[in-house]
C-alpha positions as CSV (number, residue, x, y, z in Angstrom):
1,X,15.5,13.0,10.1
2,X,11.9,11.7,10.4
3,X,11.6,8.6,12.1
4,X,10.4,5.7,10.3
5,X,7.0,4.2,10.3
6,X,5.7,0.8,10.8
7,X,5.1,-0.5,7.3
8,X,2.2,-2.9,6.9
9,X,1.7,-5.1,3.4
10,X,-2.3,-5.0,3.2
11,X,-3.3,-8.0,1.2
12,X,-7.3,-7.6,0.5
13,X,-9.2,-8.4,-2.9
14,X,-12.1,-6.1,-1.9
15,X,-11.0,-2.7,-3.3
16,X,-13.1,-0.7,-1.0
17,X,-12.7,-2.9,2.1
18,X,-8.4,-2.6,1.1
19,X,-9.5,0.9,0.3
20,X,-10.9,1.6,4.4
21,X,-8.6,0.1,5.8
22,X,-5.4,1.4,4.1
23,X,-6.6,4.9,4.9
24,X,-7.7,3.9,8.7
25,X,-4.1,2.4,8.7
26,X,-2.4,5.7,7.5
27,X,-4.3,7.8,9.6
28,X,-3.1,5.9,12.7
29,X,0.7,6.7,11.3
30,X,1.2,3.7,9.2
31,X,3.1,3.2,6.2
32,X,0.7,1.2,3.6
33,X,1.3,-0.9,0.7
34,X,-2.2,-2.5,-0.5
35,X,-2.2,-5.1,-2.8
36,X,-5.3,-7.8,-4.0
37,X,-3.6,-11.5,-3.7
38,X,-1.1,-13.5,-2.2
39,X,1.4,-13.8,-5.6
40,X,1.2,-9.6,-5.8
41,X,2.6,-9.7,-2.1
42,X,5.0,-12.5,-2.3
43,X,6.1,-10.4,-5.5
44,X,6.4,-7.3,-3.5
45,X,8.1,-8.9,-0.8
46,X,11.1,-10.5,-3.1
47,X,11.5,-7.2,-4.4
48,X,13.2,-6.1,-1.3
49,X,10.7,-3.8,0.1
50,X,11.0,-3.4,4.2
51,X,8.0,-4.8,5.3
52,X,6.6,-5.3,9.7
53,X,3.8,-5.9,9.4
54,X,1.1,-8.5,7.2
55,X,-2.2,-7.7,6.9
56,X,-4.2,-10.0,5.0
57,X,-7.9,-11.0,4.5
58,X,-8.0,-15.0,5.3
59,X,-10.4,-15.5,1.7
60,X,-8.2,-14.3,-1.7
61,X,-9.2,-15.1,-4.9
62,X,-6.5,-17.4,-6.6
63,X,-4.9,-20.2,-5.6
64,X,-3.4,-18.8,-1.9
65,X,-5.4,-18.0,1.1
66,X,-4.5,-15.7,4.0
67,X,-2.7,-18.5,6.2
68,X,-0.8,-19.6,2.9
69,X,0.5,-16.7,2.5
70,X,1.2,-15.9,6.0
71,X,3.3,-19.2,6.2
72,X,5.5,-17.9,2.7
73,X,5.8,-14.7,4.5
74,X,7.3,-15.9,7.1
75,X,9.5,-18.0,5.9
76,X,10.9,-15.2,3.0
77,X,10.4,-12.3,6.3
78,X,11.0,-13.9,9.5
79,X,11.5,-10.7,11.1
80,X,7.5,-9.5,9.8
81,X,4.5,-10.0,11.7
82,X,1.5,-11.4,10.5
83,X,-2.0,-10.6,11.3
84,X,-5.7,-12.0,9.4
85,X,-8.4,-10.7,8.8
86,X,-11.4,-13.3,9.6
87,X,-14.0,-11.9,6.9
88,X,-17.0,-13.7,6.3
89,X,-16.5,-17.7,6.0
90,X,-18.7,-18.6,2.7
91,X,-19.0,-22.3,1.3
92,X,-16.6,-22.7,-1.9
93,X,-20.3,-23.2,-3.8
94,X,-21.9,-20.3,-2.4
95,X,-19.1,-18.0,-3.7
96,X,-19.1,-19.6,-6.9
97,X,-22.6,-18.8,-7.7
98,X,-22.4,-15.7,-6.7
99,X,-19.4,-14.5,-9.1
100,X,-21.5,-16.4,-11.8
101,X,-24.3,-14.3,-11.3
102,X,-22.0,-11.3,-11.5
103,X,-20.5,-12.6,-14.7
């Protein structure tokens, strides 16, 4: 029987940033489940899956940051560990103009 691999919940809303580091992640021998915001992982995480390790970018789009959902996650997974990722701290109005501009 193979032995089981360190599963880490990657919570990032920018696919090809989630995209890199899911497959750096699975290349070092971990099991990935990538997701784009904090209700999608608390979601996944009542569904029962076996989760170690959370991985999440500090700045999500919606109403729950990283350390939001890090404190949910540990109170629904006690037993998972928790790491964020810093990203690039933006004012609020600086990212707003920018998606409106995208728009």
């Amino acid at each position: 029987m193979p032995e089981r691999r360190t599963s880490v919940l990657l919570v990032e809303d920018e696919i090809l940033i989630s995209k890199l580091i899911a497959e750096v992640l699975s290349e070092s021998g971990f099991a990935v489940h990538a997701v784009e915001g904090g209700e999608e992982a608390l979601r996944y995480l009542a569904s029962g899956a076996d989760v170690d390790v959370l991985f999440t970018d500090i700045n999500l789009v919606g109403r729950m940051d990283g350390s939001i959902l890090r404190e949910r996650c540990a109170r629904n997974a006690p037993n998972c560990r928790s790491s964020i990722i810093p990203g690039a701290i933006r004012p609020p109005r600086w990212r707003r103009r920018c998606r409106a501009r995208s728009s």
